[in-house]
LUMSEPA-834541 format. One record per residue (C-alpha): x, y, z; residue number from 1; residue in one letter. Coordinates in nm, 3 decimals. Example, Ala and Ser with C-alpha at 12.3 -4.5 7.8 and 13.67 -1.06 7.14 Angstrom:
<rs>
{east=1.230	north=-0.450	up=0.780	num=1	residu=A}
{east=1.367	north=-0.106	up=0.714	num=2	residu=S}
</rs>
This chain:
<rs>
{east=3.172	north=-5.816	up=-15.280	num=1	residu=X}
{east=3.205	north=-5.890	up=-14.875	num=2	residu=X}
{east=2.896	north=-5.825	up=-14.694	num=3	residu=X}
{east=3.049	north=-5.531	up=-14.479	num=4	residu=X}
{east=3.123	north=-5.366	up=-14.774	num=5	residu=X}
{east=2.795	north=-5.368	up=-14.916	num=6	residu=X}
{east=2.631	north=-5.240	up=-14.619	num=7	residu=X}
{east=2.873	north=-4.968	up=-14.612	num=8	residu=X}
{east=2.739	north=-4.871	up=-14.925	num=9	residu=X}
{east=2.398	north=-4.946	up=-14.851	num=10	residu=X}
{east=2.419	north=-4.720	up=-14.509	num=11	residu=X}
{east=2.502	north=-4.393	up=-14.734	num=12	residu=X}
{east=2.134	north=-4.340	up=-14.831	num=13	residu=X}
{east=1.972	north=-4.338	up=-14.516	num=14	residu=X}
{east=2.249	north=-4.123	up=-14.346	num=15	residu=X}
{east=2.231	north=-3.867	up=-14.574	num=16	residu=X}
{east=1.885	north=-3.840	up=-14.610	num=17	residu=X}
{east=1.865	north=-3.805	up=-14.237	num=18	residu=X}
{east=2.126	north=-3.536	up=-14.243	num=19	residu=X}
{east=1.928	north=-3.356	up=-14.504	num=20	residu=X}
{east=1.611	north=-3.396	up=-14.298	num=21	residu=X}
{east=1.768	north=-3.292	up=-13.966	num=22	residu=X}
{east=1.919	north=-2.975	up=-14.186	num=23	residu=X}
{east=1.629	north=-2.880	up=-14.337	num=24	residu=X}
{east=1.432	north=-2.918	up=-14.010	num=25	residu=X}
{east=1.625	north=-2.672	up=-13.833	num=26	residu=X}
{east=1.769	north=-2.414	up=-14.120	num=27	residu=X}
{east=1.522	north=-2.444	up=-14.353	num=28	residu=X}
{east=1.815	north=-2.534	up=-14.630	num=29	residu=X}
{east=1.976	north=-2.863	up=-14.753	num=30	residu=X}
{east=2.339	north=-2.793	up=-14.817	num=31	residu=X}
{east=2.411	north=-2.848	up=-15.175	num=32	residu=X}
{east=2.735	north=-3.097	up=-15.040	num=33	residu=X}
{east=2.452	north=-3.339	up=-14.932	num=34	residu=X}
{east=2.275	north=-3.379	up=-15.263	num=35	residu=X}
{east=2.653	north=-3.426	up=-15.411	num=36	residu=X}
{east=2.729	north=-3.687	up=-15.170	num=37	residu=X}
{east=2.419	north=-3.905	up=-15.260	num=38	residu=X}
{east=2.549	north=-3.886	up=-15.609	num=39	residu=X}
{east=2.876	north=-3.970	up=-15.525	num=40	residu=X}
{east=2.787	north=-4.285	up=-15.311	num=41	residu=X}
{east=2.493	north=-4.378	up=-15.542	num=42	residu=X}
{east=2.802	north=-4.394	up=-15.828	num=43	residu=X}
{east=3.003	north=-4.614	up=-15.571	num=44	residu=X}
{east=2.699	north=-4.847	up=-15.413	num=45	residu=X}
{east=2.598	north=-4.914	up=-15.791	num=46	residu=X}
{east=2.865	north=-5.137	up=-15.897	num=47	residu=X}
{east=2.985	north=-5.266	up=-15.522	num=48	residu=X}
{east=2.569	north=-5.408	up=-15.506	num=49	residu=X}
{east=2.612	north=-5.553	up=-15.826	num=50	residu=X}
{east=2.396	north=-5.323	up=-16.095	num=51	residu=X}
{east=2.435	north=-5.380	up=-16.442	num=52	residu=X}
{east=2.492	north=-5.097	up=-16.679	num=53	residu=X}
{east=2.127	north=-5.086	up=-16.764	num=54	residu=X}
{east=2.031	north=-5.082	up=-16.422	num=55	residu=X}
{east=2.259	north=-4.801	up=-16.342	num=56	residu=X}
{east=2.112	north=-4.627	up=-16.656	num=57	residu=X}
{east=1.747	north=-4.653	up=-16.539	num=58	residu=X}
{east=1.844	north=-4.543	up=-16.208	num=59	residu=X}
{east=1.986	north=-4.194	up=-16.381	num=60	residu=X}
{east=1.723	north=-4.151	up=-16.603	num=61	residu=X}
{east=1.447	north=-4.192	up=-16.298	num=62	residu=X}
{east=1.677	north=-3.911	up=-16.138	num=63	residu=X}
{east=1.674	north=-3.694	up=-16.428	num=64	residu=X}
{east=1.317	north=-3.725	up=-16.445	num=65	residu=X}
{east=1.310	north=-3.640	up=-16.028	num=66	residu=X}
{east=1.483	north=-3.319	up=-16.094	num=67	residu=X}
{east=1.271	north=-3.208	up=-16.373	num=68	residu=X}
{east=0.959	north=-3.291	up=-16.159	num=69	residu=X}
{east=1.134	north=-3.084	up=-15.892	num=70	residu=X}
{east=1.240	north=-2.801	up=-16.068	num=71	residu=X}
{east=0.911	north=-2.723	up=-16.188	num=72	residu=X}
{east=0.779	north=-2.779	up=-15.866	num=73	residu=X}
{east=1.017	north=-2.548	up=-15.756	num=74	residu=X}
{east=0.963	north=-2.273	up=-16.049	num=75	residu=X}
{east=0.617	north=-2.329	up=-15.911	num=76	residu=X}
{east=0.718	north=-2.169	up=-15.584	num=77	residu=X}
{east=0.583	north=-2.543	up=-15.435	num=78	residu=X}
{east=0.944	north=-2.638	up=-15.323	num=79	residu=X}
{east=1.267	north=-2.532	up=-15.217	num=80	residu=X}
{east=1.580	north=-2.572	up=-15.469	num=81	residu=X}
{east=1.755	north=-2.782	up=-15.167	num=82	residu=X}
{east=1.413	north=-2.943	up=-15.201	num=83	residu=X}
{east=1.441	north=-3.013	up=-15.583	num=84	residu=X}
{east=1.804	north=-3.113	up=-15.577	num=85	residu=X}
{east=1.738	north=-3.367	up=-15.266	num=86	residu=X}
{east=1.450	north=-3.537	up=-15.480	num=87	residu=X}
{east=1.612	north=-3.631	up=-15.752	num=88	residu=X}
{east=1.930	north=-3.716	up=-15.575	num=89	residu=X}
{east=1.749	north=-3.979	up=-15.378	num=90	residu=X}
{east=1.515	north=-4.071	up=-15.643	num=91	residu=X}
{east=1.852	north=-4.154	up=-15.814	num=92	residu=X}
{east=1.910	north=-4.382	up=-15.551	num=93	residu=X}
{east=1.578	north=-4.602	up=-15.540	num=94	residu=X}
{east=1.500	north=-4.627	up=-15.922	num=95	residu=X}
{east=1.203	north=-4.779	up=-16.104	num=96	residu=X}
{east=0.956	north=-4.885	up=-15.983	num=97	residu=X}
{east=1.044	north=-4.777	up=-15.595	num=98	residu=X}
{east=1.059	north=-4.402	up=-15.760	num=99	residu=X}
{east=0.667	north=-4.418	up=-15.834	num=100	residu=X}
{east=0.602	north=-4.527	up=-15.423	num=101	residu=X}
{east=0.816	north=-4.289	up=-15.331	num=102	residu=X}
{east=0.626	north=-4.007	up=-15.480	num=103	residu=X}
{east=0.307	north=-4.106	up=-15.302	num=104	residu=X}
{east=0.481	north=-4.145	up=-15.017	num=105	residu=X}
{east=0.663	north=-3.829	up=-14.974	num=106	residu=X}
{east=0.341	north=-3.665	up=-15.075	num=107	residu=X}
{east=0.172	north=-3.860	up=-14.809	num=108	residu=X}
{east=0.432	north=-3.758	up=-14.557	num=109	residu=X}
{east=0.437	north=-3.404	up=-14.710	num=110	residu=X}
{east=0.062	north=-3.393	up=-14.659	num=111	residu=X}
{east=0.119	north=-3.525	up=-14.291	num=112	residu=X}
{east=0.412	north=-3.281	up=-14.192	num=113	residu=X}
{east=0.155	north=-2.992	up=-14.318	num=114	residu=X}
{east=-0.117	north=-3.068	up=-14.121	num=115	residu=X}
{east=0.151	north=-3.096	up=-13.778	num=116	residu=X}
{east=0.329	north=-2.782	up=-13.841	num=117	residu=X}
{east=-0.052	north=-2.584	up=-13.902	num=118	residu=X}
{east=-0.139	north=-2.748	up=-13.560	num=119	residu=X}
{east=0.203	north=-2.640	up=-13.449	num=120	residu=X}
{east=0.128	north=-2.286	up=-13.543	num=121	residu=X}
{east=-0.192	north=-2.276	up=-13.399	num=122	residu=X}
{east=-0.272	north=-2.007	up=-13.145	num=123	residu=X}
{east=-0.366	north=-2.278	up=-12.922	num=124	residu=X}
{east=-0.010	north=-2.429	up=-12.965	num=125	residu=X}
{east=0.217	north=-2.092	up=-12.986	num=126	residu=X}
{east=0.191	north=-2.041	up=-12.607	num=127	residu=X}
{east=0.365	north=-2.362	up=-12.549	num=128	residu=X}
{east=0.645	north=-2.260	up=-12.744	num=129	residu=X}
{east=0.777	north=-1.988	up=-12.604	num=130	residu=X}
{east=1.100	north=-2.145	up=-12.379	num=131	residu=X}
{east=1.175	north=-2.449	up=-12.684	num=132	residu=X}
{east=1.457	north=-2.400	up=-12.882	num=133	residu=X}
{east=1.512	north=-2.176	up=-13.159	num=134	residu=X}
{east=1.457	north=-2.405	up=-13.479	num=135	residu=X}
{east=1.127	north=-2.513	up=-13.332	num=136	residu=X}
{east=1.008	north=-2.158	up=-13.218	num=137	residu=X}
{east=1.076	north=-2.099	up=-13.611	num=138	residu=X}
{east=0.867	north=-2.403	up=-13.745	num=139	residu=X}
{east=0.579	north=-2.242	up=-13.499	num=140	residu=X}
{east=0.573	north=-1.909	up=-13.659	num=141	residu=X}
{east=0.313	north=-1.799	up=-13.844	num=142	residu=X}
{east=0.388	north=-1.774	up=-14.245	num=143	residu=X}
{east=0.738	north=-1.939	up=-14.227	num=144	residu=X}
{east=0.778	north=-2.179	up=-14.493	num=145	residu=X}
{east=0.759	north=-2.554	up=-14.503	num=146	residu=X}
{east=1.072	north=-2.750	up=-14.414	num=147	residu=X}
{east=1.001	north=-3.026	up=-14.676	num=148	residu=X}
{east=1.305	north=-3.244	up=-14.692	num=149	residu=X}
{east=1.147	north=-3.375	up=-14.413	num=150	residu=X}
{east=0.867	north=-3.522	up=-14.616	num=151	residu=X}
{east=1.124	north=-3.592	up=-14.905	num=152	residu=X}
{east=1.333	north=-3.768	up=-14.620	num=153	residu=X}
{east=1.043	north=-3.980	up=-14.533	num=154	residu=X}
{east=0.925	north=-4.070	up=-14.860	num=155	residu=X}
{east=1.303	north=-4.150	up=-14.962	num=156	residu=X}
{east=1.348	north=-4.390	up=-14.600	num=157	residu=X}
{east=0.978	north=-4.579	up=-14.680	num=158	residu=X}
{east=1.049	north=-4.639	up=-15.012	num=159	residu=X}
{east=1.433	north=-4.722	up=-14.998	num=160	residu=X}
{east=1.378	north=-5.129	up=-14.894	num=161	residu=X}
{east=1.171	north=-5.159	up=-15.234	num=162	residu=X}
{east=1.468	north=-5.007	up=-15.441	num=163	residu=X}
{east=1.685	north=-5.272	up=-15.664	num=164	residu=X}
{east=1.987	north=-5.128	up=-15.481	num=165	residu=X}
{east=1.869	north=-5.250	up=-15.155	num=166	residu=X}
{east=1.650	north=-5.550	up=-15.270	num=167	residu=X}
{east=1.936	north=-5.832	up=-15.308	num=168	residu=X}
{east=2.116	north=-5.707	up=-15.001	num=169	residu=X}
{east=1.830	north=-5.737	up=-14.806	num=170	residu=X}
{east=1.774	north=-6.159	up=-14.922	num=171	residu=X}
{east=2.140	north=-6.200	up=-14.788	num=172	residu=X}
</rs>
């Protein structure tokens, strides 16, 4: 497959993920259509990269184990469904063994994006806040929830040059 063509591919993840991120960020939902579309291009960047079938069928089953994890997490009242659906759809993406770095990773980040958005919501913090714009005013208020696709986006973006998608493109 021509090199253009397989970054093409490759460039689905990360744009998505940032979309999500961005989304998430400022509405405090990831649109189902994004979690679709990283299924949709994972099916499409599988075969153009050059995964076998078994590949391809480690890949799902690492995603089907994401959205279990998820879904509990979310029946847990932990995460968001956007959240849920956006983990496994990128988990789909990076396989084993990125999948197991990119659970420490997005916990790391979630951990990190926690400890900004207390600070952010800190009475020390909330009179700085009054003329920014509206999403961020949000993120600064006091019991809103946790936007964390963020944290899944960051995970997903550390963790994506150790996936076997990305791996051979990267030693062209």
């Amino acid at each position: 497959m021509p090199p253009i063509v397989q970054a093409l591919a490759v460039a689905v993840f990360p744009a998505l993920v940032i979309v999500a991120a961005l989304r998430d960020a400022v509405s405090y939902t990831i649109p189902n259509w994004i979690s679709l579309a990283l299924i949709a291009g994972f099916a499409v960047a599988a075969p153009v990269l050059g995964l076998s079938l078994g590949d391809i069928g480690l890949h799902v089953a690492v995603g089907a184990a994401a959205l279990v994890i998820g879904f509990t997490l979310y029946a847990l009242n932990w995460i968001g469904g956007g959240d849920a659906k956006l983990f496994a759809a990128t988990a789909l993406w990076l396989g084993w063994p990125a999948a197991a770095s990119y659970a420490l990773l997005t916990a790391i980040a979630g951990g990190g994006l926690v400890l900004v958005i207390v600070g952010l919501r800190s009475a020390y913090m909330r009179p700085f806040l009054v003329t920014t714009p509206a999403w961020l005013t949000r993120l600064a208020e006091p019991g809103e929830d946790i936007p964390y696709g963020v944290a899944i986006a960051a995970g997903a973006l550390l963790a994506f040059p150790t996936s076997s998608l990305i791996k051979p493109f990267l030693a062209l």
